[in-house]
ZATIKE-727532 format. One line per field, with one value per residue (C-alpha): residue number from 1; y, x negated, z. Coordinates in nm, 2 decimals. Each point is the difference from the previous one (the first is absolute). Layout:
! residues N
num <- [NUM,...]
c2 <- [Y,...]
c1 <- [X,...]
c3 <- [Z,...]
//
This chain:
! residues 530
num <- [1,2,3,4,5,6,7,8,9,10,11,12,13,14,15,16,17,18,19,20,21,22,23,24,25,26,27,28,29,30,31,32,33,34,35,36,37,38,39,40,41,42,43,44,45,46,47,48,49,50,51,52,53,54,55,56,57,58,59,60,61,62,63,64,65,66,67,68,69,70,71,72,73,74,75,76,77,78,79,80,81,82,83,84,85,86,87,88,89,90,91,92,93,94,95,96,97,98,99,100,101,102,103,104,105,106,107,108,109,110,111,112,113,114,115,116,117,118,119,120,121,122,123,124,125,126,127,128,129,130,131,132,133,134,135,136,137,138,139,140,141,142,143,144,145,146,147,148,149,150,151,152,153,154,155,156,157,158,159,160,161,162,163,164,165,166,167,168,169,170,171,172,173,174,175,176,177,178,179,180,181,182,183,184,185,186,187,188,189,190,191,192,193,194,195,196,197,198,199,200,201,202,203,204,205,206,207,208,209,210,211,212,213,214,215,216,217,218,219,220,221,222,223,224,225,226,227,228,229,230,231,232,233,234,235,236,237,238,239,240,241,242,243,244,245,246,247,248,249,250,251,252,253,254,255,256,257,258,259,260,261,262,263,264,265,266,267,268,269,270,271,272,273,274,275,276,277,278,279,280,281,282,283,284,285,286,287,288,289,290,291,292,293,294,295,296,297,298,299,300,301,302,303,304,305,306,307,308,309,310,311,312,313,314,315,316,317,318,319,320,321,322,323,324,325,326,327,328,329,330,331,332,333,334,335,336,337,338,339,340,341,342,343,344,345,346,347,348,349,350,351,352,353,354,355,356,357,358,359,360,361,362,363,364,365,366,367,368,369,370,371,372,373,374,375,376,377,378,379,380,381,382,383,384,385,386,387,388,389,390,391,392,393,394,395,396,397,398,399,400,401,402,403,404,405,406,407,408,409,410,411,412,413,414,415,416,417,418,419,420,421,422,423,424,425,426,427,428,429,430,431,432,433,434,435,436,437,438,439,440,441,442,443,444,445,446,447,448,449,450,451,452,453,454,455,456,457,458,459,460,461,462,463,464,465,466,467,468,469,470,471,472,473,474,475,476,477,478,479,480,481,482,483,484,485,486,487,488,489,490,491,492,493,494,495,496,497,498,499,500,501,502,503,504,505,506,507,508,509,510,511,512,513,514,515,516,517,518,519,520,521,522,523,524,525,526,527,528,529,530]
c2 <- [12.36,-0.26,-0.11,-0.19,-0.16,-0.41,-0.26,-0.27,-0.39,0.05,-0.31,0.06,-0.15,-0.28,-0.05,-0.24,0.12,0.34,0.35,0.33,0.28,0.29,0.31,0.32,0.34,-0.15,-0.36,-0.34,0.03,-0.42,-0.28,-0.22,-0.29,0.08,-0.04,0.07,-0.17,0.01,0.31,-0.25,0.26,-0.04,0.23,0.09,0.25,0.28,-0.09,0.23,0.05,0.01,0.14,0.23,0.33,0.22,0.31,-0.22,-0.23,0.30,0.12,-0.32,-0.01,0.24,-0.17,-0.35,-0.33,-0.24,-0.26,-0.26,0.17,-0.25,0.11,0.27,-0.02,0.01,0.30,0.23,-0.10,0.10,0.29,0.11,0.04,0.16,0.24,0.08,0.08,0.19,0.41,0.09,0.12,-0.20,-0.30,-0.35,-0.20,-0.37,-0.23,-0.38,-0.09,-0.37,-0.02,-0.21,0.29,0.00,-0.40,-0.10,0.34,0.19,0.35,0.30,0.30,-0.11,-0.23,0.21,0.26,-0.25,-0.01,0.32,0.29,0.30,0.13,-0.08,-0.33,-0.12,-0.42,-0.07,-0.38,-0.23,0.03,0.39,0.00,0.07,0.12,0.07,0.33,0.07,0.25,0.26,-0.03,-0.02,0.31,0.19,-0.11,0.14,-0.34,-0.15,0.06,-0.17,0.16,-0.13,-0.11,-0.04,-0.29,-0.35,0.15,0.00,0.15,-0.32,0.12,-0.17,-0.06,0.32,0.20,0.09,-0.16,-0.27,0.08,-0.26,0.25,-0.21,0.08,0.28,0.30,-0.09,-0.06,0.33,0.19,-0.11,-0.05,0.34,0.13,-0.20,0.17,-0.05,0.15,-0.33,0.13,-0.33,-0.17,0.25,-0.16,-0.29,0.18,0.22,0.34,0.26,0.17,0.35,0.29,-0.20,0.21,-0.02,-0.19,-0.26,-0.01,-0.10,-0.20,-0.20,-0.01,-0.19,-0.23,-0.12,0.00,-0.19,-0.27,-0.01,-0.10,-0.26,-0.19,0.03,-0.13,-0.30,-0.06,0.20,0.23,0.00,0.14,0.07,0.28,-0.12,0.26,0.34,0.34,0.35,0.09,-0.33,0.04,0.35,-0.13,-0.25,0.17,0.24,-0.31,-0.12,0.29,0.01,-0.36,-0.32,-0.28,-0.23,-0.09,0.15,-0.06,0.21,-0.07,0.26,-0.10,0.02,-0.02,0.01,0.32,0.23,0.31,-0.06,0.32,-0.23,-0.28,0.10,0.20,-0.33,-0.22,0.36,-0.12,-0.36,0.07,0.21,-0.11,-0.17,0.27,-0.19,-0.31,0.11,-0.15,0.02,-0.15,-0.17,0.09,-0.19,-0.04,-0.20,-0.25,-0.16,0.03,-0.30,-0.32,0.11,0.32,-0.21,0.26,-0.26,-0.08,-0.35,-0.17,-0.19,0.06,0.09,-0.33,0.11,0.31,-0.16,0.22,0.21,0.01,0.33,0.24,0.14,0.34,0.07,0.01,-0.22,0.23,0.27,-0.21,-0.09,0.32,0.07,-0.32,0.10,0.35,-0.08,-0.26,0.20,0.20,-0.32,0.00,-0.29,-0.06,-0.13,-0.07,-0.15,-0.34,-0.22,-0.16,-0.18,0.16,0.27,-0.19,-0.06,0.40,0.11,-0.25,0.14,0.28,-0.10,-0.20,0.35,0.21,-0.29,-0.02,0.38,0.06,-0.35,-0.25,0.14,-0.07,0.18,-0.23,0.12,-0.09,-0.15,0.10,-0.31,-0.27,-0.09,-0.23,-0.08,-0.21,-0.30,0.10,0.34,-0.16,-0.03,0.35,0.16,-0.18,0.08,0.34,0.03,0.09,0.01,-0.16,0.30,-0.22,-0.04,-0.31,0.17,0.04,-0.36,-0.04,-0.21,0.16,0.26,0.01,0.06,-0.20,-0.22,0.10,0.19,-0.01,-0.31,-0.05,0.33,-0.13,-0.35,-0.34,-0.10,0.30,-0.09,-0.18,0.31,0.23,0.10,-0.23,0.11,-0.31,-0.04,0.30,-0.03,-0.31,0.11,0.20,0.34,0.22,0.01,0.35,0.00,0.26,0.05,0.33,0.10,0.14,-0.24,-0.27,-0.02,0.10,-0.28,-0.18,-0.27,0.01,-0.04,-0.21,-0.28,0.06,-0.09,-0.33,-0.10,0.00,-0.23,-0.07,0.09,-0.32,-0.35,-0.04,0.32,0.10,0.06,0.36,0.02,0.11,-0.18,0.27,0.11,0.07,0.22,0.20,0.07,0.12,0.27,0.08,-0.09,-0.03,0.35,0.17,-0.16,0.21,0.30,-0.03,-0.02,-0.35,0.13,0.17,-0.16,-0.32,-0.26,-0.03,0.05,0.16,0.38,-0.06,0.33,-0.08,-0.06,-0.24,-0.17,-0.20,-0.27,-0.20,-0.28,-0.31,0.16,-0.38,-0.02,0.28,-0.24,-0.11,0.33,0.40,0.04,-0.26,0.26,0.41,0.27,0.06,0.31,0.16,0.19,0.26,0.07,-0.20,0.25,-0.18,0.18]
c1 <- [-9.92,0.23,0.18,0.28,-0.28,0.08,-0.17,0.22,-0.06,-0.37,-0.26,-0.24,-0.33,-0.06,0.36,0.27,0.28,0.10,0.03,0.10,-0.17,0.23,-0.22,0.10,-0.18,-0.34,-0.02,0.09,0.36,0.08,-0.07,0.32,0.09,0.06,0.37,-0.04,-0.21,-0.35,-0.17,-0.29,-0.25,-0.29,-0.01,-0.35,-0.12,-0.16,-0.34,-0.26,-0.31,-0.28,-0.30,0.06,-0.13,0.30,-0.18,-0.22,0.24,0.27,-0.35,-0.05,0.39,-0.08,-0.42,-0.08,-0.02,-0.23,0.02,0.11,-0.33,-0.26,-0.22,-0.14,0.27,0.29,-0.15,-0.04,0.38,0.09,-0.17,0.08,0.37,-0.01,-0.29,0.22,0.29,-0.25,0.02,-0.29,-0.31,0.14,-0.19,0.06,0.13,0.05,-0.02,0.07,-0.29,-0.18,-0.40,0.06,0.15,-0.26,-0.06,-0.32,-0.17,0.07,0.14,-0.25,0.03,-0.15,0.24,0.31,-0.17,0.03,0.30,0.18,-0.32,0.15,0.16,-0.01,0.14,0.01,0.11,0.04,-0.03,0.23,-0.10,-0.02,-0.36,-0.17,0.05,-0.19,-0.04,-0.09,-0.30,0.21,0.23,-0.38,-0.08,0.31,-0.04,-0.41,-0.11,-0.12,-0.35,0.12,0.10,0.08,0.30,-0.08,-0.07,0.21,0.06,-0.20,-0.04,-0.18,-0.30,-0.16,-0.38,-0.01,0.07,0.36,0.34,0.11,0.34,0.11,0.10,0.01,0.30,0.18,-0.24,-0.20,0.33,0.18,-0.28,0.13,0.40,0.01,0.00,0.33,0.35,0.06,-0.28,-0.13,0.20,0.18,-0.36,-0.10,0.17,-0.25,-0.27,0.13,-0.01,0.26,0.05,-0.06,0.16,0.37,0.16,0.36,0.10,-0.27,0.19,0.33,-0.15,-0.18,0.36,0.14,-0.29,0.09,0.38,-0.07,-0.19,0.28,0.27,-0.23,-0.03,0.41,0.00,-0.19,0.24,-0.25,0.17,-0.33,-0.31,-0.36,-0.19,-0.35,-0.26,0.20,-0.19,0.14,0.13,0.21,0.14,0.10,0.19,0.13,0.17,0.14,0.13,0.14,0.21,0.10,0.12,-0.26,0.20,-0.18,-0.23,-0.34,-0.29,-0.33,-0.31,-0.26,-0.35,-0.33,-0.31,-0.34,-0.17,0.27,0.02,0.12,0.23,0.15,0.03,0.21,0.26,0.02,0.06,0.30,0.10,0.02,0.22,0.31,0.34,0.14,0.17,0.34,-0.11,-0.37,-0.19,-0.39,-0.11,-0.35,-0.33,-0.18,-0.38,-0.27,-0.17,-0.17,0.10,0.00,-0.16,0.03,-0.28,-0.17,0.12,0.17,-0.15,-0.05,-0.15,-0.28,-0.17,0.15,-0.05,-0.32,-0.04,-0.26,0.02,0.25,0.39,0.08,0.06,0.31,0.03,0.08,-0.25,0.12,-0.06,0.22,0.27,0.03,0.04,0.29,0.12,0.01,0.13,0.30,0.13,0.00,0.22,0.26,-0.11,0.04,-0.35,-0.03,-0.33,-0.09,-0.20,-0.11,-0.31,-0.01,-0.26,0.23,0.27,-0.23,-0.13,0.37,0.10,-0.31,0.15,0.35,-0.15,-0.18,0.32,0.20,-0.34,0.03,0.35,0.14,0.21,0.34,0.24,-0.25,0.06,-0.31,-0.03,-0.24,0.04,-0.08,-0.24,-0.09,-0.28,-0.02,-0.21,0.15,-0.12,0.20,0.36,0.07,-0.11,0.25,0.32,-0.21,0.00,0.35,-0.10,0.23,-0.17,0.13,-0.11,0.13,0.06,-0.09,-0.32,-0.16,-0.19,0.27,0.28,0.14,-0.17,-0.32,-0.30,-0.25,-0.28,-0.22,0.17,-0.01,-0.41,-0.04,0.21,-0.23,0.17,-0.14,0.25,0.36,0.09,0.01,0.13,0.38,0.16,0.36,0.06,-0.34,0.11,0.37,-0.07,-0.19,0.32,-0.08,0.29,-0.05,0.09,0.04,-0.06,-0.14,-0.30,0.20,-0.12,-0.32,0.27,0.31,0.30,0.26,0.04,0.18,-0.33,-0.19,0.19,-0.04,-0.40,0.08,0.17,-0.21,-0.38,-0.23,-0.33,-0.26,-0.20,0.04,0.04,0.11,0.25,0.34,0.11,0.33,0.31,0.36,0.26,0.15,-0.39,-0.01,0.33,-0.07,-0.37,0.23,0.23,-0.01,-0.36,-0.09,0.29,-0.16,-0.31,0.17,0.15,0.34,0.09,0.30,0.24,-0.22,-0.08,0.27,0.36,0.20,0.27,-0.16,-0.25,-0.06,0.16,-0.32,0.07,-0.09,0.23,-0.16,0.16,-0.14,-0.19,-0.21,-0.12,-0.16,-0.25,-0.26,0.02,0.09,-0.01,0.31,0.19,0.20,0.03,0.11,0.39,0.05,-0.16,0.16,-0.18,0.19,0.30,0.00,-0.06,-0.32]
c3 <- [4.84,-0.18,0.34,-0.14,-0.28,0.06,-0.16,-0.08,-0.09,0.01,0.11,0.25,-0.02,0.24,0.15,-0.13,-0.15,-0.11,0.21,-0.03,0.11,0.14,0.04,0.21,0.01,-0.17,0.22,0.01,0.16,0.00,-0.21,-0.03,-0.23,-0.34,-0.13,-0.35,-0.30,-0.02,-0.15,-0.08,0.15,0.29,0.27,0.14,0.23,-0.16,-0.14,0.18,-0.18,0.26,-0.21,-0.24,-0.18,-0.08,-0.16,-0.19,-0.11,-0.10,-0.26,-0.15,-0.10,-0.26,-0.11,-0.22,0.26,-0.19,0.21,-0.32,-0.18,0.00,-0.31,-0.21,-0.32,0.27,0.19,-0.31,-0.09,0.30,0.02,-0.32,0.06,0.39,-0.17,-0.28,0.28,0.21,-0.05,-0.15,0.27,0.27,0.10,-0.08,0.30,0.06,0.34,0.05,-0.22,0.10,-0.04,-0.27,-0.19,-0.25,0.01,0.13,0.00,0.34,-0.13,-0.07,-0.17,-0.32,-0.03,0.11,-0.29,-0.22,0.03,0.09,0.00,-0.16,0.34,0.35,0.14,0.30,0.06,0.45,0.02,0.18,0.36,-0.05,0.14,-0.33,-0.29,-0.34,-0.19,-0.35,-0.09,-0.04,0.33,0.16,-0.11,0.01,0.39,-0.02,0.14,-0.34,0.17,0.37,0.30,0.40,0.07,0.32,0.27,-0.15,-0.34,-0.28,-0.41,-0.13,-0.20,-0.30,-0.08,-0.24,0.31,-0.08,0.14,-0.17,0.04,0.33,0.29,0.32,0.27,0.08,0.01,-0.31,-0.20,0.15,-0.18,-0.34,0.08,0.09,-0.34,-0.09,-0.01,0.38,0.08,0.20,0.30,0.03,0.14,0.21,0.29,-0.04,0.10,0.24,-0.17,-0.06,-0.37,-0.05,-0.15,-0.15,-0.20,0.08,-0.31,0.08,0.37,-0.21,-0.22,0.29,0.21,-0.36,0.01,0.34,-0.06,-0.35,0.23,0.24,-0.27,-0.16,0.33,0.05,-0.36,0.12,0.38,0.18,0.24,0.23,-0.09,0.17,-0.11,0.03,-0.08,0.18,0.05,0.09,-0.34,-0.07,0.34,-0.05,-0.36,0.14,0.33,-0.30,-0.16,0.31,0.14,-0.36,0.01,-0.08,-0.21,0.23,0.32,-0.01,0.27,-0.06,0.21,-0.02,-0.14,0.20,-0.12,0.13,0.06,0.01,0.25,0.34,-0.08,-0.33,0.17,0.26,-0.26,-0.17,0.35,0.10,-0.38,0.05,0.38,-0.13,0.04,-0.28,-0.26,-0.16,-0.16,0.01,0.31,0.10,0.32,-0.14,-0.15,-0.28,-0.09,-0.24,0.17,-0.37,-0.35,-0.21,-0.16,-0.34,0.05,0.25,0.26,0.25,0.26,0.15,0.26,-0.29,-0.26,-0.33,-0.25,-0.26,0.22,0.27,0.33,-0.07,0.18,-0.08,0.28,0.18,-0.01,0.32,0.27,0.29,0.29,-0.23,-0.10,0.33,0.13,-0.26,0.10,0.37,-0.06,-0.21,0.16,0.30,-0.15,-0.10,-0.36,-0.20,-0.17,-0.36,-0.14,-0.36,0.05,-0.28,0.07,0.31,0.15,-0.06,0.21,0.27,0.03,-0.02,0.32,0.16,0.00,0.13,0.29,0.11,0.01,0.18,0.28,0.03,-0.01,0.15,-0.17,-0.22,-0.27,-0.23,-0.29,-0.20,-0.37,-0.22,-0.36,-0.28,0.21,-0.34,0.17,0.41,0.18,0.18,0.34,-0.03,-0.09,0.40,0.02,-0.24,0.26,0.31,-0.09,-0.12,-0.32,-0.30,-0.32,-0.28,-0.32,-0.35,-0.18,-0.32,0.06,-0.07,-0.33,-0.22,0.13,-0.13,-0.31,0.16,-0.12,0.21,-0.13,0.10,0.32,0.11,-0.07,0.14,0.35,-0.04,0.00,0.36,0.10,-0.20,0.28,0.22,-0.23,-0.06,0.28,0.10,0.13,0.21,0.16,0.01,0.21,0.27,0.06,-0.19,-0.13,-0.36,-0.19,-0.37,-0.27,-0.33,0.04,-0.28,-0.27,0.04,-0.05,-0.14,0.22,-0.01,0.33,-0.22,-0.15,0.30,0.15,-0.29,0.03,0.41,-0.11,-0.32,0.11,-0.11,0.20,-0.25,0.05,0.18,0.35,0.05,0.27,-0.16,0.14,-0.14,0.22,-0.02,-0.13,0.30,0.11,-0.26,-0.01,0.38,-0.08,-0.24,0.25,0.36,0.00,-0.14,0.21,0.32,-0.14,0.03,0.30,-0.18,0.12,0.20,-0.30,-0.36,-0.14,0.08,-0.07,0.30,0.20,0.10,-0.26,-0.24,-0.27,-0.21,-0.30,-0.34,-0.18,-0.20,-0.31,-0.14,0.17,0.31,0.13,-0.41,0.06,0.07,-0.34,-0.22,0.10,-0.17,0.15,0.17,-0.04,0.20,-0.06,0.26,0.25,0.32,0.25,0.33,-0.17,-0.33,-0.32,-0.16]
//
């Protein structure tokens, strides 16, 4: 620990004047008035990224994002140099591609043949609940001819009675990811399965992943970061990691999925209640409730625009989930559960309301994951509950790079209204918790946070759900330690605080305006500079 570290001259955020920051044995010793010049920096709490997928993200460090590649000509130049760089009988991998990537045309493997058919490639799309395969990756997996991937996931299949390429949500895409150079363990916490027979180079290799994805999200003033798709085998690296010593604060729920065996379920619910391990803490289980507009897999509480009599379904069944529901908060377990339609929302505070009518009324602080859509009558739900609203200013379509179309049609105008609303929520007194799902979007909080200050409604008389600065920064600090419990020693800069920082140069009040109004000019765990 770096006891005698000090931080001299440097501005905190949202006081007048300048402090310094004397730190002792990893925390916040005293803040007293600074004597010497200005360093010119801002000093924020550690950003705490609240959604996140730290196996999957380490992977993609190393595969071809194509979230700038909007046609056919930029695709095969793209392609052409990661191929070139790719060892030869390893599969093509890229991720962060839009459905526009091919224009117009929704991608197929004709098209992806077209362009790159002489070995297998593989392209995940933005949300990371599709992706498309060439006819070779579709054979190489022995589903060129279809196959079941199982209730809520789906290999698209074409009118000559072979798959067209699309592979809808986890399990149908799993079947094809597998062959890449990670083996496709990375997503098999998704779906609530274990990998089998890792070699122990593959076991180093996967412990690298992880601390690659650790050190890109200190690189961006991360020093917080959930977990969000844990099973057995990521727990097991990651206790390694952490006895070993984890540059930063890691949270893993456990997945749970419908169907499993009562004698998995409860492993993963012993999994989910262990004492925290160094910087590694558990504490909270995490499950699907929907997928997501884009494959037509959220689920809502109308009919899908063009799509007469059809919402989707959840794919939970209510009397199970609220069993699960019942059972691990029963045990104190923090429950986290992916939402996006808001029929979705609605199922998920079903749920909730069960476990607090069983159990009685607690500081449970459940989460919902996204709200991409909610219904008005549930927005005095989510604070009756106590619910934490886990969502990611990323995700609207154009933000981030991301497109409207076809989202936007495919949500239906008579819905924009409902969809996206941090400040909706944040005003009925819901505690906001920021992240990115990185890698489904990209990782900067600065990032992020510019998207949280910059949206614009998508149409006329649409309410404006944009959050004021300070809003913002405490959704990505305060607001995402208060989910984790960690209220009492993270996210806010004061006396007995840990010692959790970013430094900031630049102009942080211009972020509304431009991402790179300010960067990241240190970052310090415990009160060590990492």
């Amino acid at each position: 620990m770096a006891g005698a570290s000090v931080l001299q001259s440097v501005r905190l955020f949202g006081q007048e004047g300048l402090f310094d920051l004397h730190l002792e044995a990893g925390l916040i010793a005293s803040i007293v008035p600074a004597t010497g010049p200005s360093s010119g920096l801002v000093a924020l709490p550690g950003f705490c990224e609240s959604h996140a997928h730290v196996f999957g993200g380490g992977v993609t460090l190393a595969q071809l994002n194509l979230s700038q590649v909007h046609d056919t000509a930029a695709l095969r130049v793209a392609l052409l140099h990661h191929a070139a760089a790719t060892p030869d009988g390893e599969m093509v991998c890229a991720y962060a591609a839009n459905y526009d990537l091919l224009g117009d045309q929704r991608p197929d493997r004709h098209a992806l043949d077209a362009v790159r058919g002489d070995r297998p490639l593989c392209i995940t799309s933005t949300d990371f609940h599709c992706a498309w395969a060439n006819t070779a990756a579709l054979q190489a997996a022995g589903i060129l001819h279809g196959a079941d991937a199982g209730p809520g996931a789906e290999v698209v299949m074409g009118a000559d009675g072979l798959a067209t390429g699309e592979l809808r949500e986890f399990a149908a895409m799993d079947l094809v990811r597998r062959l890449g150079p990670s083996g496709g363990r990375e997503g098999l916490g998704l779906t609530g399965q274990e990998p089998e027979g890792v070699t122990p180079a593959q076991r180093a290799s996967d412990k690298a992943a992880l601390l690659r994805a650790m050190h890109e999200c200190l690189r961006h003033g991360i020093t917080t970061v959930v977990n969000m798709d844990g099973n057995l085998y990521q727990a097991g690296l990651l206790t390694e990691l952490a006895h070993e010593g984890l540059p930063l604060n890691v949270s893993l729920p456990m997945t749970l999925v419908p169907g499993q065996s009562q004698a998995r379920r409860a492993a993963l619910l012993r999994a989910a209640a262990q004492a925290p391990v160094g910087r590694l803490s558990f504490g909270r289980v995490k499950m699907f409730m929907d997928g997501v507009f884009d494959t037509w897999t959220a689920f809502r509480t109308d009919d899908y625009p063009q799509k007469q009599g059809f919402r989707s379904a959840p794919l939970f069944d209510a009397q199970e989930f609220a069993e699960i529901c019942i059972a691990a908060d029963a045990l104190g377990l923090q429950i986290a559960v992916h939402a996006v339609g808001d029929g979705a929302v609605r199922a998920t505070l079903d749920g909730y309301e069960a476990a607090r009518a069983t159990n009685g009324a607690r500081k449970s602080r459940h989460r919902i994951e996204h709200i991409d859509m909610i219904h008005p009558a549930d927005l005095p739900r989510l604070a009756g509950l106590g619910v934490v609203a886990s969502m990611q200013p990323v995700h609207p379509p154009g933000l981030a790079g991301l497109p409207l179309e076809p989202t936007v049609s495919i949500m239906g105008q008579a819905r924009w209204q409902d969809t996206f609303a941090w400040r909706a929520i944040k005003d009925q007194g819901v505690v906001l918790a920021f992240g990115t799902d990185w890698p489904v979007s990209p990782l900067s909080p600065l990032h992020a946070l510019h998207c949280a200050l910059s949206r614009k409604p998508w149409g006329a008389d649409l309410p404006d759900q944009r959050l004021t600065l300070a809003e913002a920064l405490a959704a990505y600090t305060s607001g995402g330690s208060y989910a984790l419990f960690a209220e009492s020693s993270r996210g806010q800069i004061a006396e007995g605080m840990r010692a959790d920082l970013v430094l900031l140069s630049g102009d942080v009040q211009a972020l509304a305006h431009s991402p790179d109004a300010a960067e990241i000019a240190g970052v310090y765990i415990d009160g060590e500079r990492v």
